[in-house]
PDB file with SEQRES, HELIX, SHEET and CRYST1 records, atoms N, CA, C and O in Angstrom:
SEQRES   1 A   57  UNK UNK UNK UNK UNK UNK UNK UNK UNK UNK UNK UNK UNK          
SEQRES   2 A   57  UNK UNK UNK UNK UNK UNK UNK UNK UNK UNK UNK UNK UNK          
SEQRES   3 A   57  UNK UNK UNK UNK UNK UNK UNK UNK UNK UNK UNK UNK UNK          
SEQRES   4 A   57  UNK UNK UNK UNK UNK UNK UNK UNK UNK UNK UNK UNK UNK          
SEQRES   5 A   57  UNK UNK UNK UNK UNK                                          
HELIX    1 AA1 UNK A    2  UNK A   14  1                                  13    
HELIX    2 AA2 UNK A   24  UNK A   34  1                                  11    
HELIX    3 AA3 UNK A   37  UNK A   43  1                                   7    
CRYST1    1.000    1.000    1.000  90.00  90.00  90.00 P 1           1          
ATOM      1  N   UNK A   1      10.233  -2.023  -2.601  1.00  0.00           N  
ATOM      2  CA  UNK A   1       9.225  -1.122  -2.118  1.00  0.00           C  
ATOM      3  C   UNK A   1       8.313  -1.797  -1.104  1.00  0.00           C  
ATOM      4  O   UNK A   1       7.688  -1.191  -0.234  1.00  0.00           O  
ATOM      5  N   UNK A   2       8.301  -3.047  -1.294  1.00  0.00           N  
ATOM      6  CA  UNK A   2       7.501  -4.160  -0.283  1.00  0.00           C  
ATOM      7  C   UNK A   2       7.828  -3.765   1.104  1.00  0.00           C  
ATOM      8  O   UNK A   2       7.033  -3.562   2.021  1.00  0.00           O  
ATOM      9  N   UNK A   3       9.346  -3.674   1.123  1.00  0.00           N  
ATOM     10  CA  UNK A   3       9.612  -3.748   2.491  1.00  0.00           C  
ATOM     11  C   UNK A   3       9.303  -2.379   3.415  1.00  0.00           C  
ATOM     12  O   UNK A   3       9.095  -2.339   4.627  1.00  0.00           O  
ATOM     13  N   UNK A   4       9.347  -1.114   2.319  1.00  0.00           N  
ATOM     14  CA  UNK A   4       9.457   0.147   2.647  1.00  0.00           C  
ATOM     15  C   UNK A   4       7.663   0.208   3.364  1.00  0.00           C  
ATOM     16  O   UNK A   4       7.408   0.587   4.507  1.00  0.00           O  
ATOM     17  N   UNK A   5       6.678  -0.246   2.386  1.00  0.00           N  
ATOM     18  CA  UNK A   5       5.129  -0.458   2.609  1.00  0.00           C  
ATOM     19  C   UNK A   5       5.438  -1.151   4.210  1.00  0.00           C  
ATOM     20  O   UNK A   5       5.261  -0.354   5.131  1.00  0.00           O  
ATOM     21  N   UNK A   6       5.831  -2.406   4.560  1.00  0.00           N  
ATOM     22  CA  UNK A   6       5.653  -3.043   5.648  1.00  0.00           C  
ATOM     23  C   UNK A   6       6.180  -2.652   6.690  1.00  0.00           C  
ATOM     24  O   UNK A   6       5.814  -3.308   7.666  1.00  0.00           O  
ATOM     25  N   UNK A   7       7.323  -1.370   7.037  1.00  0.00           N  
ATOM     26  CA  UNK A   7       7.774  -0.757   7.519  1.00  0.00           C  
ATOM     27  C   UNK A   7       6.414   0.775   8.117  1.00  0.00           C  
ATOM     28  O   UNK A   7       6.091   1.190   9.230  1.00  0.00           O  
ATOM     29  N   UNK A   8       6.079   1.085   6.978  1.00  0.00           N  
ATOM     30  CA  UNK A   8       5.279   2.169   7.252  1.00  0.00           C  
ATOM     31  C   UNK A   8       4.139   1.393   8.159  1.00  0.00           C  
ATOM     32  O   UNK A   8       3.852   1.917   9.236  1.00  0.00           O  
ATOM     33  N   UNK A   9       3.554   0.312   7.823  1.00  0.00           N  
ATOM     34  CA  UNK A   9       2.542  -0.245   8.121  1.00  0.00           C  
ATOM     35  C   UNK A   9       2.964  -0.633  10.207  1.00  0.00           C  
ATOM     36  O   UNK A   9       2.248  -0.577  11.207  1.00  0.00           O  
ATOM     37  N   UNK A  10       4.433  -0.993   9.995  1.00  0.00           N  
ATOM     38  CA  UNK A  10       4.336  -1.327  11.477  1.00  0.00           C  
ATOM     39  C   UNK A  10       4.363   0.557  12.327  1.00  0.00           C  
ATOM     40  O   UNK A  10       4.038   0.908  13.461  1.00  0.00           O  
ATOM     41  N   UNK A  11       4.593   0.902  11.817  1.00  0.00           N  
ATOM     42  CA  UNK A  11       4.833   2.484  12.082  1.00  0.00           C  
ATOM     43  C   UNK A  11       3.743   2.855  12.386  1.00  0.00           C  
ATOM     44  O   UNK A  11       3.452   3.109  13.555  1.00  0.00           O  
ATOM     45  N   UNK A  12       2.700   2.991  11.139  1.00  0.00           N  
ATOM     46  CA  UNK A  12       1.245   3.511  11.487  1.00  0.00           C  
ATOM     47  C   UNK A  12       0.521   2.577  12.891  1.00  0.00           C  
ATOM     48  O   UNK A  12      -0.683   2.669  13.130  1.00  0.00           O  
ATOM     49  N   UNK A  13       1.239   1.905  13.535  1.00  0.00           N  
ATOM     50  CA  UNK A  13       0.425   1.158  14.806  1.00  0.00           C  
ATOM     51  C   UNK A  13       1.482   2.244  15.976  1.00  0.00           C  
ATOM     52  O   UNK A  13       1.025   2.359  17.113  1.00  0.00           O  
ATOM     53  N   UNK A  14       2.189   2.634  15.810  1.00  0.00           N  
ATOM     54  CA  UNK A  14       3.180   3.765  16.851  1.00  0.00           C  
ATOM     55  C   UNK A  14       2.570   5.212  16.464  1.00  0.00           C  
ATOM     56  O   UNK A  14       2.828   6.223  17.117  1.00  0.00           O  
ATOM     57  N   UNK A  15       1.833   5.196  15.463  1.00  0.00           N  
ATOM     58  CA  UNK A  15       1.567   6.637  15.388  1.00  0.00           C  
ATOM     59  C   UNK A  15       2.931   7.540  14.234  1.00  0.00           C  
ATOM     60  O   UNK A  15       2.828   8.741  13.982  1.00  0.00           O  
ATOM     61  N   UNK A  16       3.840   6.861  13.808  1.00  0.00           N  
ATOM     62  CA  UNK A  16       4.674   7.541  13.253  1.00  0.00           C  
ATOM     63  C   UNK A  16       4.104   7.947  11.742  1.00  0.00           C  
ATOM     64  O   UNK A  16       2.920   8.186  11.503  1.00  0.00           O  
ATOM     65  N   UNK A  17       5.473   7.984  10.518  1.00  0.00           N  
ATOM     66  CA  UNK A  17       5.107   8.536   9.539  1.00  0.00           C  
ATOM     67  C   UNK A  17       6.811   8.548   8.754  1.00  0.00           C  
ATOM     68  O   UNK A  17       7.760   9.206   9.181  1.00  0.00           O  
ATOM     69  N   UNK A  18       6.826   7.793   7.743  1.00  0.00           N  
ATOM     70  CA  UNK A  18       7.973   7.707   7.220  1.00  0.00           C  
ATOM     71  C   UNK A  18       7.824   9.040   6.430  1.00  0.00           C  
ATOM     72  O   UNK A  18       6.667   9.420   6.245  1.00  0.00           O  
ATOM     73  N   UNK A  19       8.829   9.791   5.944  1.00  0.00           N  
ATOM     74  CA  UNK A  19       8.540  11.014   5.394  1.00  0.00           C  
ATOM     75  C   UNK A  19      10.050  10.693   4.153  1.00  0.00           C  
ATOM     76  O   UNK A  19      11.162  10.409   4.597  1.00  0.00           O  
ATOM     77  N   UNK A  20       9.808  10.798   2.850  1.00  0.00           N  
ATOM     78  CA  UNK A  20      10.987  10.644   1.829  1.00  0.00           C  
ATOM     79  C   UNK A  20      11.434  12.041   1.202  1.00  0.00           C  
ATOM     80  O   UNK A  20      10.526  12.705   0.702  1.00  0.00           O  
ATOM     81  N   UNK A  21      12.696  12.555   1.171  1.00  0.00           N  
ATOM     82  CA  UNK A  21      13.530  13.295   0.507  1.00  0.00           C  
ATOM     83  C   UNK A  21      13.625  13.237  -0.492  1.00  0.00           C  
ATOM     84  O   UNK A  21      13.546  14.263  -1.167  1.00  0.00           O  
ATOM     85  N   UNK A  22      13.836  12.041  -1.048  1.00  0.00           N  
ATOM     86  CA  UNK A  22      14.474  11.542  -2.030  1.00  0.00           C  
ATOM     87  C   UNK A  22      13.398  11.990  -3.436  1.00  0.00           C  
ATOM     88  O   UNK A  22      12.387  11.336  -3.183  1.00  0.00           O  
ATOM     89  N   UNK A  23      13.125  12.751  -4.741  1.00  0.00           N  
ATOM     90  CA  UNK A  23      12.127  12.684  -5.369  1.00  0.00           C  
ATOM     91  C   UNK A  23      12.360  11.035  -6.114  1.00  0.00           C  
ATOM     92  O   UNK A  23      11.344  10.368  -6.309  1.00  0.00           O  
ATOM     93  N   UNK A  24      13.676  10.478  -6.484  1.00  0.00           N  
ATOM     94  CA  UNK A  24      13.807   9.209  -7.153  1.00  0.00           C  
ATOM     95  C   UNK A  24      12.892   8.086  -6.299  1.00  0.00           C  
ATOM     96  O   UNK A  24      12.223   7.210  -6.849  1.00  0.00           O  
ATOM     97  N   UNK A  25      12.977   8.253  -5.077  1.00  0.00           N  
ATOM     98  CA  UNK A  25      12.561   7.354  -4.340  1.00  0.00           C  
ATOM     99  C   UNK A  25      11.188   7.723  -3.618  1.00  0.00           C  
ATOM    100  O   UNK A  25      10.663   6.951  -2.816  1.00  0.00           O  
ATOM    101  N   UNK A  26      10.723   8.784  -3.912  1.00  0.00           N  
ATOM    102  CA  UNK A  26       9.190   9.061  -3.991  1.00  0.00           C  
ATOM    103  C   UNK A  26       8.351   8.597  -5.217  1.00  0.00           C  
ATOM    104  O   UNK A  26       7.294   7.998  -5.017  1.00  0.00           O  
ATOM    105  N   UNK A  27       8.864   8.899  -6.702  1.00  0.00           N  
ATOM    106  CA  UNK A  27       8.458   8.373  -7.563  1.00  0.00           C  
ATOM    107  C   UNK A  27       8.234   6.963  -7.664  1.00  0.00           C  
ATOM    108  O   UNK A  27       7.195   6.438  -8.065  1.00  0.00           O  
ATOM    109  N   UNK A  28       9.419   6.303  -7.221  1.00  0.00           N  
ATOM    110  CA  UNK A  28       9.440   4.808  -7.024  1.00  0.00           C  
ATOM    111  C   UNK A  28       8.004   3.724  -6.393  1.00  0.00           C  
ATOM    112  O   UNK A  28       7.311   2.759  -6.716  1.00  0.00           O  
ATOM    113  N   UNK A  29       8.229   4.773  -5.245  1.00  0.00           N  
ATOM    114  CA  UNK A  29       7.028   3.974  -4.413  1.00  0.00           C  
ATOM    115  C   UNK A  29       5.809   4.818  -4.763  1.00  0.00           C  
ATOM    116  O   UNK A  29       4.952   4.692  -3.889  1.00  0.00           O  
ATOM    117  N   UNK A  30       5.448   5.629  -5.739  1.00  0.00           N  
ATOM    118  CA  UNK A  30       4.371   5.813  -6.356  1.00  0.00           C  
ATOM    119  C   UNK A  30       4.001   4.652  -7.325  1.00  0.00           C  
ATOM    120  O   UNK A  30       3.125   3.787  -7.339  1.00  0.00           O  
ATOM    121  N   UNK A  31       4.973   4.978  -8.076  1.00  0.00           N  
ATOM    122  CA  UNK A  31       4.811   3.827  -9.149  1.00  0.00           C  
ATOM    123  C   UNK A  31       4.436   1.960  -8.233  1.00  0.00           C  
ATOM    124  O   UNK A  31       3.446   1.267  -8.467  1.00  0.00           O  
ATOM    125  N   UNK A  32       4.796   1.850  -7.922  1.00  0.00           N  
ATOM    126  CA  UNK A  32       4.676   0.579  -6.925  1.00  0.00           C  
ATOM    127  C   UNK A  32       3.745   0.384  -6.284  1.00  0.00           C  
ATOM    128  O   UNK A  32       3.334  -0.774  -6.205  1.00  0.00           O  
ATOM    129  N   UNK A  33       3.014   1.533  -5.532  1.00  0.00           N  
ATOM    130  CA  UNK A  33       1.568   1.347  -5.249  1.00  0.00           C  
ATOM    131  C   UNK A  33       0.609   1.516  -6.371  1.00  0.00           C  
ATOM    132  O   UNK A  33      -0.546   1.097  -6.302  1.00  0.00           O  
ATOM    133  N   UNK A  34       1.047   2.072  -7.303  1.00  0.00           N  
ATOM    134  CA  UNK A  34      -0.165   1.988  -8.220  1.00  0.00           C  
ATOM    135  C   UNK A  34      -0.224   1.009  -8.949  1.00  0.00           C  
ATOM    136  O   UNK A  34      -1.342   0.677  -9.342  1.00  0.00           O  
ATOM    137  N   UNK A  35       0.902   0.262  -9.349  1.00  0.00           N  
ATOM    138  CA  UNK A  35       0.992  -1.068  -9.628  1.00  0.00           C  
ATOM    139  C   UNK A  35       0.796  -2.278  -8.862  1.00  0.00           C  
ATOM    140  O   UNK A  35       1.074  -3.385  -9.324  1.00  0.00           O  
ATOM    141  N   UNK A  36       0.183  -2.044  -7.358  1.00  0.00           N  
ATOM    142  CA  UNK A  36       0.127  -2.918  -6.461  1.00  0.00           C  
ATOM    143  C   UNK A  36      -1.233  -2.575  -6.154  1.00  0.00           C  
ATOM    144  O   UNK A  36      -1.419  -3.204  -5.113  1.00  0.00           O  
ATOM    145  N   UNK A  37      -2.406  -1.903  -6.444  1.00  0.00           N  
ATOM    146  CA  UNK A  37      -2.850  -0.773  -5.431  1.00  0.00           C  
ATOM    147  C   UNK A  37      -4.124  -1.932  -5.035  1.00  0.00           C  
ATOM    148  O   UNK A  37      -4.737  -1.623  -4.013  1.00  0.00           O  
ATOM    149  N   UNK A  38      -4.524  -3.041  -5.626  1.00  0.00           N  
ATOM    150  CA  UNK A  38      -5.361  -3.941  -5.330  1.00  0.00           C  
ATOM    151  C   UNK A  38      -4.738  -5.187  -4.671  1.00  0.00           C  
ATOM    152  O   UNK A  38      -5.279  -6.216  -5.077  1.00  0.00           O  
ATOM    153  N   UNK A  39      -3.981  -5.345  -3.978  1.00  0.00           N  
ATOM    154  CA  UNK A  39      -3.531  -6.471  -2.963  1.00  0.00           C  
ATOM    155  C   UNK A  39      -3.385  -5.482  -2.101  1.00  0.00           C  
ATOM    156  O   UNK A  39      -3.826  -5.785  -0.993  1.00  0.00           O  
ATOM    157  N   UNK A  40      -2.807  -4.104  -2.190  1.00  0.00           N  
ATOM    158  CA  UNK A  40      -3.049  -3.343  -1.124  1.00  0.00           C  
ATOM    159  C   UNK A  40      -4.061  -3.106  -0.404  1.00  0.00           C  
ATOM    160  O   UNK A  40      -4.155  -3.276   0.811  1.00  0.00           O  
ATOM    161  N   UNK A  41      -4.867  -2.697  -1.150  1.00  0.00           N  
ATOM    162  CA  UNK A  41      -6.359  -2.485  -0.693  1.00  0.00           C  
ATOM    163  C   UNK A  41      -7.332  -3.741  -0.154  1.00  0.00           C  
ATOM    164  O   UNK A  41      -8.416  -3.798   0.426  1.00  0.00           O  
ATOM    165  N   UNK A  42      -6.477  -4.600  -0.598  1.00  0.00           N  
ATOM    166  CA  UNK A  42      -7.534  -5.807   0.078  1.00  0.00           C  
ATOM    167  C   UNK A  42      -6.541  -6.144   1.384  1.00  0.00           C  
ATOM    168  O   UNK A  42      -7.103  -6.582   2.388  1.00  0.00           O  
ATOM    169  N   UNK A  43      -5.087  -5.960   1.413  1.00  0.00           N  
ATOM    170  CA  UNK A  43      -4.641  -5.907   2.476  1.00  0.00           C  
ATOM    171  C   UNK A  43      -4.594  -5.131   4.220  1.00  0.00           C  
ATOM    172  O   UNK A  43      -4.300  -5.399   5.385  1.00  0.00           O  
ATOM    173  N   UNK A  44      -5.173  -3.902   3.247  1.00  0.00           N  
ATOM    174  CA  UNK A  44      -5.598  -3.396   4.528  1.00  0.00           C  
ATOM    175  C   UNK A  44      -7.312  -3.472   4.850  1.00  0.00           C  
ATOM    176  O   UNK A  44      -7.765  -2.762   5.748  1.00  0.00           O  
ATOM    177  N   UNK A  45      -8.023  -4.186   4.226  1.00  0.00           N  
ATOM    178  CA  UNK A  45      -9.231  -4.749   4.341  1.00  0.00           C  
ATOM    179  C   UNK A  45     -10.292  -3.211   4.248  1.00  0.00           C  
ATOM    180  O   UNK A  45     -11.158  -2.809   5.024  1.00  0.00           O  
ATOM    181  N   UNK A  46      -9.919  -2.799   3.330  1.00  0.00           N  
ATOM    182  CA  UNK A  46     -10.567  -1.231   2.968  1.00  0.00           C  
ATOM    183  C   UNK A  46     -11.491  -1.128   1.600  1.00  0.00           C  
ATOM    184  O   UNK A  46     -11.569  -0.165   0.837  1.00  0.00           O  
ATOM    185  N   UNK A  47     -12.143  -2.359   1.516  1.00  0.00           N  
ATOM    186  CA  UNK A  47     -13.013  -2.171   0.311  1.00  0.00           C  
ATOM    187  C   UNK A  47     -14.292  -2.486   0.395  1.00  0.00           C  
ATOM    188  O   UNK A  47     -14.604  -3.248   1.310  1.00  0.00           O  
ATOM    189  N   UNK A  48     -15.273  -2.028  -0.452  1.00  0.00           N  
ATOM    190  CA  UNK A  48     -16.734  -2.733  -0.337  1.00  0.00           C  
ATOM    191  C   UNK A  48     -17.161  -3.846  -0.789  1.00  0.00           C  
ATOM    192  O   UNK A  48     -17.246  -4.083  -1.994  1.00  0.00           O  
ATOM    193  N   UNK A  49     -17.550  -4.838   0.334  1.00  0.00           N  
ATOM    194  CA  UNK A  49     -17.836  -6.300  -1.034  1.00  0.00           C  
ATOM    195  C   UNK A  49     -18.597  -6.496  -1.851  1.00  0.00           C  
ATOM    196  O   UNK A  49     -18.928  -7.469  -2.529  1.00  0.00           O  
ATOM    197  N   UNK A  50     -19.018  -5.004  -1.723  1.00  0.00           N  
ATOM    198  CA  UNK A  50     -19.966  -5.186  -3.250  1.00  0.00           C  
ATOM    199  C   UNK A  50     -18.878  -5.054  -4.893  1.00  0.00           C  
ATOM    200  O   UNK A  50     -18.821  -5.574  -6.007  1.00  0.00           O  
ATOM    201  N   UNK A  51     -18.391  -4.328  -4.329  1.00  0.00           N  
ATOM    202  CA  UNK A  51     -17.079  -3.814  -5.720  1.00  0.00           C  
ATOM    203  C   UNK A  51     -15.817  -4.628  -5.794  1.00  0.00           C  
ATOM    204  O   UNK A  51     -15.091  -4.491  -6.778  1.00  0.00           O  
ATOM    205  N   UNK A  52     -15.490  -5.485  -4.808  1.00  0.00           N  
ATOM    206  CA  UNK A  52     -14.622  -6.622  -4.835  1.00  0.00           C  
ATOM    207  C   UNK A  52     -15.303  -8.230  -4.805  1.00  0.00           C  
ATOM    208  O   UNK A  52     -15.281  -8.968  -3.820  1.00  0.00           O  
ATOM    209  N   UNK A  53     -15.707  -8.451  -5.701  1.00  0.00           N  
ATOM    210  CA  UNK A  53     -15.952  -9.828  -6.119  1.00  0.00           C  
ATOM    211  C   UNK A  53     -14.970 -10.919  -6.384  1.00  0.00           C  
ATOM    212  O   UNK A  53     -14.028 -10.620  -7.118  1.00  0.00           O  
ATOM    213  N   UNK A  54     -15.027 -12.111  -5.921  1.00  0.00           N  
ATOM    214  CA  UNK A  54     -13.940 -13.268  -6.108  1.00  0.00           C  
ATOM    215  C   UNK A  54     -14.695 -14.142  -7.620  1.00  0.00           C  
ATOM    216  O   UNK A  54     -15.809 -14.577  -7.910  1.00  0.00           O  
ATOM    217  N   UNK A  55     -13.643 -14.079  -8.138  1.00  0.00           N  
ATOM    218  CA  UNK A  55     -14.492 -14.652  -9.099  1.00  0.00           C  
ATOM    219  C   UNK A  55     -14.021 -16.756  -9.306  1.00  0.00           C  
ATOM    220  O   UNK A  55     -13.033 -17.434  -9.027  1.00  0.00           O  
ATOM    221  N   UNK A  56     -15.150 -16.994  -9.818  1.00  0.00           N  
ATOM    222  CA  UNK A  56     -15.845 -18.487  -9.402  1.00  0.00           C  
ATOM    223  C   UNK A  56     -14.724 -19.009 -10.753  1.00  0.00           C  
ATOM    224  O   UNK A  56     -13.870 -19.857 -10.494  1.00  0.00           O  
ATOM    225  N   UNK A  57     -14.818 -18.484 -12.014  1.00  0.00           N  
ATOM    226  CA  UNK A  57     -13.830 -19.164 -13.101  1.00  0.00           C  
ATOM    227  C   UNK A  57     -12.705 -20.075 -12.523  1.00  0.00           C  
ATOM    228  O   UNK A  57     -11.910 -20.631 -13.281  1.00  0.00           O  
TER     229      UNK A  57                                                      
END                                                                             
């Protein structure tokens, strides 16, 4: 699903939009971002640094 994310990502700089048929493979990459959804979010640098703290431990 990594690769499918890094694909969309070079896409969204062209303006495109991957669009899936598939419901197996819609579910998939649901499940995968929601299991990812915080390296995502810090990957696309979309959070507040008040609510993302690094912690010192």
């Amino acid at each position: 699903m990594h690769l499918y994310w890094r694909i969309q990502q070079d896409l969204n700089c062209m303006g495109e939009q991957i669009y899936f048929h598939d419901p197996v493979m819609i579910r998939a990459l649901k499940l995968w971002v929601h299991k990812n959804i915080t390296g995502l979010t810090l990957a696309a640098e979309i959070f507040d640094e008040k609510s993302v703290q690094p912690s010192l431990n």
